[in-house]
VODRENMI-830237 format. One record per residue (C-alpha): x, y, z; residue number from 1. Coordinates in steps of 0.25 Angstrom, whole numbers, padded with zeros to 4 digits. Each point is the difference from the previous one (the first is absolute). Example, Ala and Ser with C-alpha at 12.3 -4.5 7.8 and 13.67 -1.06 7.14 Angstrom:
<nupa xx="0049" yy="-0018" zz="0031" nr="1"/>
<nupa xx="0006" yy="0014" zz="-0002" nr="2"/>
This chain:
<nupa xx="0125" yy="-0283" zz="0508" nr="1"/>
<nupa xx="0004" yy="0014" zz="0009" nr="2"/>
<nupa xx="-0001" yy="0000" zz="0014" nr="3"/>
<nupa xx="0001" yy="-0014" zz="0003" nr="4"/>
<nupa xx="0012" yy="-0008" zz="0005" nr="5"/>
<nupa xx="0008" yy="-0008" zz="-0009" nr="6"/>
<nupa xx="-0003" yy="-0013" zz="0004" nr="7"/>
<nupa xx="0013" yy="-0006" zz="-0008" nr="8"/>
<nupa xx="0009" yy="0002" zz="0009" nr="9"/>
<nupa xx="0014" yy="-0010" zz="0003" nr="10"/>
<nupa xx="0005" yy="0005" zz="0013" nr="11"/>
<nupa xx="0012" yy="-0008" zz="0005" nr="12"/>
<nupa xx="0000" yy="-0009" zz="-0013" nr="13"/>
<nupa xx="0014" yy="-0001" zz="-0010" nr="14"/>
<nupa xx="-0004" yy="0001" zz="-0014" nr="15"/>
<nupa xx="0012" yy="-0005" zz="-0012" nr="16"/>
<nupa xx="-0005" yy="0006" zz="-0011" nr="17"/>
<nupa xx="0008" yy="-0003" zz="-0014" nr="18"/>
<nupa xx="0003" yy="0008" zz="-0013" nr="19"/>
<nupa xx="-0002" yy="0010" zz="0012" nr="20"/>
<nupa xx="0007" yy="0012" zz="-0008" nr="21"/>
<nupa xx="-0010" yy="0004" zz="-0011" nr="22"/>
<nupa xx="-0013" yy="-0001" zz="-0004" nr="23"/>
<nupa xx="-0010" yy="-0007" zz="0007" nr="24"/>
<nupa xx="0010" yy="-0007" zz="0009" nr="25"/>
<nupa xx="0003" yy="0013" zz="0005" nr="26"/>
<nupa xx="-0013" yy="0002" zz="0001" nr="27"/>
<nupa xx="-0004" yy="-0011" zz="0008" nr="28"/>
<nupa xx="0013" yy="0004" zz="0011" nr="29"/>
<nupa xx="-0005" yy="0013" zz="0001" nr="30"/>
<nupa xx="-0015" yy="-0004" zz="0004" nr="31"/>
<nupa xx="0003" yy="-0012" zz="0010" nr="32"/>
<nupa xx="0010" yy="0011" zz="0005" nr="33"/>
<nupa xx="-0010" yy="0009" zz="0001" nr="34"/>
<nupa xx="-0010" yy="-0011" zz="0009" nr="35"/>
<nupa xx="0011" yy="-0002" zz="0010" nr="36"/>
<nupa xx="0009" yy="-0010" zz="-0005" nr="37"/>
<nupa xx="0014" yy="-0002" zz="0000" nr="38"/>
<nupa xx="0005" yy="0001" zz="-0016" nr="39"/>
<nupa xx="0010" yy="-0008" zz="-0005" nr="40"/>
<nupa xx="0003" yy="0006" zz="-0015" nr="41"/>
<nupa xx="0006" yy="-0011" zz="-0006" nr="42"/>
<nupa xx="0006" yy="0003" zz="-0016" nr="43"/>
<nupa xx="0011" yy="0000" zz="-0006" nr="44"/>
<nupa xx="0000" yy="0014" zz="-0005" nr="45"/>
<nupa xx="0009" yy="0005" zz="0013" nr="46"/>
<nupa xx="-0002" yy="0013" zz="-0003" nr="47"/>
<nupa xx="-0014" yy="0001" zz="-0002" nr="48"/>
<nupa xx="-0004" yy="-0009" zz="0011" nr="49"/>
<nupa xx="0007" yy="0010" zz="0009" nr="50"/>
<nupa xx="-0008" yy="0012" zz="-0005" nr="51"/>
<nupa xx="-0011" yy="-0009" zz="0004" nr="52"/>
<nupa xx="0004" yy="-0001" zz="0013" nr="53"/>
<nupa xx="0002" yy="0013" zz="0002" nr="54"/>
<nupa xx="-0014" yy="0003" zz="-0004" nr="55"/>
<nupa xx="-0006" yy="-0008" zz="0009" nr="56"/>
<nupa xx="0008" yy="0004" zz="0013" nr="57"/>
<nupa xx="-0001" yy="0015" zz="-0003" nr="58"/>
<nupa xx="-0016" yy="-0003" zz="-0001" nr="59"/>
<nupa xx="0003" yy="-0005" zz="0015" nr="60"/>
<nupa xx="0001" yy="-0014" zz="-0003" nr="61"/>
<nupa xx="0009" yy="-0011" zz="0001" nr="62"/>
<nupa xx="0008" yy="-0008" zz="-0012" nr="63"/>
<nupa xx="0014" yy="-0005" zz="-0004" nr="64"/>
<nupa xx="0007" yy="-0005" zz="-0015" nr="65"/>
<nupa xx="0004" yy="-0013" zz="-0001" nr="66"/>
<nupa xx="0006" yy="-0004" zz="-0013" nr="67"/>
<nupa xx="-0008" yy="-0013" zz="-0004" nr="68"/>
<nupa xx="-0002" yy="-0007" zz="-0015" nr="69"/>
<nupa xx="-0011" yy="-0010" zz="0001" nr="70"/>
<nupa xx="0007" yy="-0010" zz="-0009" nr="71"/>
<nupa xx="0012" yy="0001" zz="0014" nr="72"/>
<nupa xx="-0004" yy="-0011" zz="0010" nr="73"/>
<nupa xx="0013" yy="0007" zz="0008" nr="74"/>
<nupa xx="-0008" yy="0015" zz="-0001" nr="75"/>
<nupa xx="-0013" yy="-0009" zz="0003" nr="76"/>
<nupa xx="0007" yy="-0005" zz="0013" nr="77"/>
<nupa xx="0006" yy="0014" zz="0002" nr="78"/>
<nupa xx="-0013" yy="0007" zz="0000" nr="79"/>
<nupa xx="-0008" yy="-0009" zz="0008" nr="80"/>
<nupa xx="0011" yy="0000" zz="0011" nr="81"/>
């Protein structure tokens, strides 16, 4: 649909994404990035997450890695923190 507004938008909304690093998790960060929202890439592939991150901020938005296994109850409490 050109020329009309994106109606999916997440201004001032925090969005934890897991298996953030590749794929369609990544995917997924860089779109709700991309409608406003804070990402948080959670993965734990450090290395790749980070690039992810740095994707998203050069394209002017707003992320950060947290390293998280969703087996972890510990990581789960980290990352929702």
């Amino acid at each position: 649909m050109t020329g009309h507004a994106n109606p999916f938008r997440l201004d001032d909304k925090v969005a934890l994404v897991s298996g953030a690093a590749q794929g369609i998790g990544a995917a997924i960060a860089v779109a709700f990035a991309h409608a406003g929202a804070r990402v948080l890439v959670a993965d734990i592939q450090e290395t790749a997450g980070l690039a992810i991150v740095g994707k998203i901020e050069r394209s002017g938005g707003q992320a950060q890695f947290q390293r998280h296994a969703v087996v972890s109850e510990p990581e789960w409490q980290a990352a929702v923190a």
